[in-house]
N, C-alpha and C positions, 0 to 999 in steps of 0.2 A: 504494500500500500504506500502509494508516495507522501510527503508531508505535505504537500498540497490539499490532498483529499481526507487529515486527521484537522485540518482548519474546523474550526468553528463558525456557521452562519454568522452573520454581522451583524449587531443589534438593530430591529426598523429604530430607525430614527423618530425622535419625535418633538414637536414644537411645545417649547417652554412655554409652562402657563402658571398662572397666580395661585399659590398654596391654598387649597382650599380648606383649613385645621381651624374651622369658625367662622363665626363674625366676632366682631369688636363689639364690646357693651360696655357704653356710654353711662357712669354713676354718676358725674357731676359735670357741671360747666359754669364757669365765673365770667362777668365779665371782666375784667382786668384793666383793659383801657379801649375806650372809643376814641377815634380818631375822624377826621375829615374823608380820607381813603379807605382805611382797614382798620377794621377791633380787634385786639387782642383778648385772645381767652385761655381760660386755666383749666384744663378737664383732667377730670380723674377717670381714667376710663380701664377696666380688662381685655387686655388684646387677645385675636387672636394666642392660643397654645398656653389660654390661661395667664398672662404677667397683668399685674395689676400695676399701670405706670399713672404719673404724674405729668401733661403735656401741655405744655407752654404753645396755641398756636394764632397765628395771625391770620382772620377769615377776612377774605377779600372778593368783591364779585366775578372777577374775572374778566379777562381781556384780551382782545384780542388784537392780530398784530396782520399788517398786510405788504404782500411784496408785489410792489406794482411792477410790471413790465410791460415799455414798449418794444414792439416786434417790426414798429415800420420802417429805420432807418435799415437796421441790420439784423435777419431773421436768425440765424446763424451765432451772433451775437449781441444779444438784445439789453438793451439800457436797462439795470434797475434804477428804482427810487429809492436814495436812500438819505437819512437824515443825519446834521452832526447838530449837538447840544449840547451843554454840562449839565453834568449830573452830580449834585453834592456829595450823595451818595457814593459815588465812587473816588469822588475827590478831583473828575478832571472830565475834559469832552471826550464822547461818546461818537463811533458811528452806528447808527441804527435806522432797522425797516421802521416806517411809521406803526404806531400802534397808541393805545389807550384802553381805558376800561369800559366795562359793559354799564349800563346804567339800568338800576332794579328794572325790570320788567322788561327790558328792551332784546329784542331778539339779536344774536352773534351777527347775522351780514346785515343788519342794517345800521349795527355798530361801529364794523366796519368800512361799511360806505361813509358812514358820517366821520368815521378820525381820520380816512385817508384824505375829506375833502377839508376837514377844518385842520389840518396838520402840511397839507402841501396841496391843496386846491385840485386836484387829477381827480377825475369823475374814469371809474371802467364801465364795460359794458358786458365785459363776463367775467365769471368768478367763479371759481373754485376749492374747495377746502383743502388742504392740504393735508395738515395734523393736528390732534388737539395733545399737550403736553402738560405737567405740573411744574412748574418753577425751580421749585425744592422744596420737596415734599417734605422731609424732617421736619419744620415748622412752620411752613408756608402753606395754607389753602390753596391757594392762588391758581386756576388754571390758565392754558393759552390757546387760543385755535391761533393759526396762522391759514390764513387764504391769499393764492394766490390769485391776483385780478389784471386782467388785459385786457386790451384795444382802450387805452385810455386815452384820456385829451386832458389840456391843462386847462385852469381856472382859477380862481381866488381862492386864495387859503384865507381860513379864521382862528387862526391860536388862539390858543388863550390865551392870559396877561401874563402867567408867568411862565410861559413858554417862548423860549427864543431859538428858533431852529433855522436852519440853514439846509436848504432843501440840495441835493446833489443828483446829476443824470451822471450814472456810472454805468461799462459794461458791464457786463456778466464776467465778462471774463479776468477784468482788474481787479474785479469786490474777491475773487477768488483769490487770486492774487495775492491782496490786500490779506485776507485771511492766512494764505500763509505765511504770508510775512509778517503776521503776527501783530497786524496792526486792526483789526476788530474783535470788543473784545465784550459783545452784549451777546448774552444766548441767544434770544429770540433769533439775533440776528447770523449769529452763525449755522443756527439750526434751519433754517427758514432756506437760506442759501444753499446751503448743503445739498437739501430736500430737492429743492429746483433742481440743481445741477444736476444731482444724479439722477433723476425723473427725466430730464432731457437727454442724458446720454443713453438712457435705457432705451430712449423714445419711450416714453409713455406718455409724453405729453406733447 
C-alpha cells in the first residue's frame, strides 16, 4: 500500500461562525453620563458561558459613512470624494470618506444622502451598501454602514458651524496609495477603500 493511499480524507472545511454558548442577560444598566452625541452607561450584565462582568459602554445611534465616486473622467480610475479636517480627538487633521450620524428615526440612505450633501454638496443617483461594521466593539455601541454612491454631480455643501472640511477629488488609485504610504489613518476610511478596490478588481462591481 503506498503512503499516498494511508493519507487521511481532508477535513470539509467550514465557515467560521459566532459561538452560539447563550445569550447575554442584561441585570442592570446606569446611566453614567448623557452627552450631546452618545451616553454612557454602566451595565452589569452575564455573558455568554456564564461570566458575570461589569461594562462601561458608550450607546450611540449610529452612522453612516459614504464613498462617493465619479466614473466620468476616468472609468478605469475613478475620482473618490474625500475629506480632510481636524479632529481633536486624534490631536491633528484627518483624511476621511464623508460620513455622520443617523438621526433617531431616520432611515440609513436617506442619512446618507443628506451628510454627503451637507458635508461636500455631491447629490448620486445610485447607491449601494457596501458593509455595515462596529467601530470597537469593546466599548463602543456605535455601528457603521458605508455605501457606496455614483453618477454624482456637484452642489452646495451645508456644514455645520463646527465643521470645517476641505472637500478633495482624489483617484482611486492615489487614496491607495496614500494608504500605503501610510498617510490615512481613519477606519471608516481605510475600510470603505479597501472594500471598493477589491470589489473592483474582483469585478463585482
Amino acid at each position: 500500500m503506498s503512503a499516498a493511499s494511508n493519507r487521511k480524507p481532508a477535513a470539509p472545511t467550514r465557515k467560521p461562525e459566532p459561538s452560539k454558548a447563550g445569550k447575554a442577560k442584561l441585570i442592570s444598566s446606569k446611566l453614567s453620563y448623557k452627552g450631546k452625541v452618545f451616553d454612557v452607561y454602566t451595565d452589569t450584565v452575564i455573558e455568554p458561558g456564564g461570566h458575570r462582568n461589569i461594562r462601561d459602554v458608550i450607546r450611540h445611534n449610529g452612522s453612516v459613512v459614504i464613498l462617493a465616486v465619479d466614473e466620468r473622467a476616468n472609468q478605469a480610475d475613478p475620482d473618490v470624494i474625500l475629506e480632510c479636517q481636524y479632529r481633536h480627538a486624534a490631536g491633528q487633521f484627518l483624511f476621511e470618506l464623508p460620513a455622520g450620524r443617523v438621526e433617531p428615526g431616520e432611515a440609513t440612505l436617506a442619512a446618507a444622502k443628506r451628510e454627503l450633501i451637507e458635508e461636500t454638496g455631491f447629490r448620486a443617483k445610485k447607491w449601494k451598501l457596501l458593509t455595515k461594521y462596529f467601530a470597537s466593539p469593546g466599548f463602543l455601541g456605535e455601528w457603521m454602514q458605508i455605501y457606496l454612491a455614483r453618477d454624482i454631480r456637484e452642489g452646495d455643501a451645508h456644514p455645520e458651524l463646527d465643521e470645517q472640511i476641505e472637500v478633495l477629488r482624489v483617484p482611486l488609485s492615489k487614496a491607495m496609495q496614500m494608504i500605503a504610504d501610510n498617510k490615512i489613518h481613519d477606519g471608516k476610511t481605510l475600510i470603505g477603500l479597501s472594500l471598493y478596490d477589491a470589489a473592483r478588481r474582483a469585478e463585482r462591481l
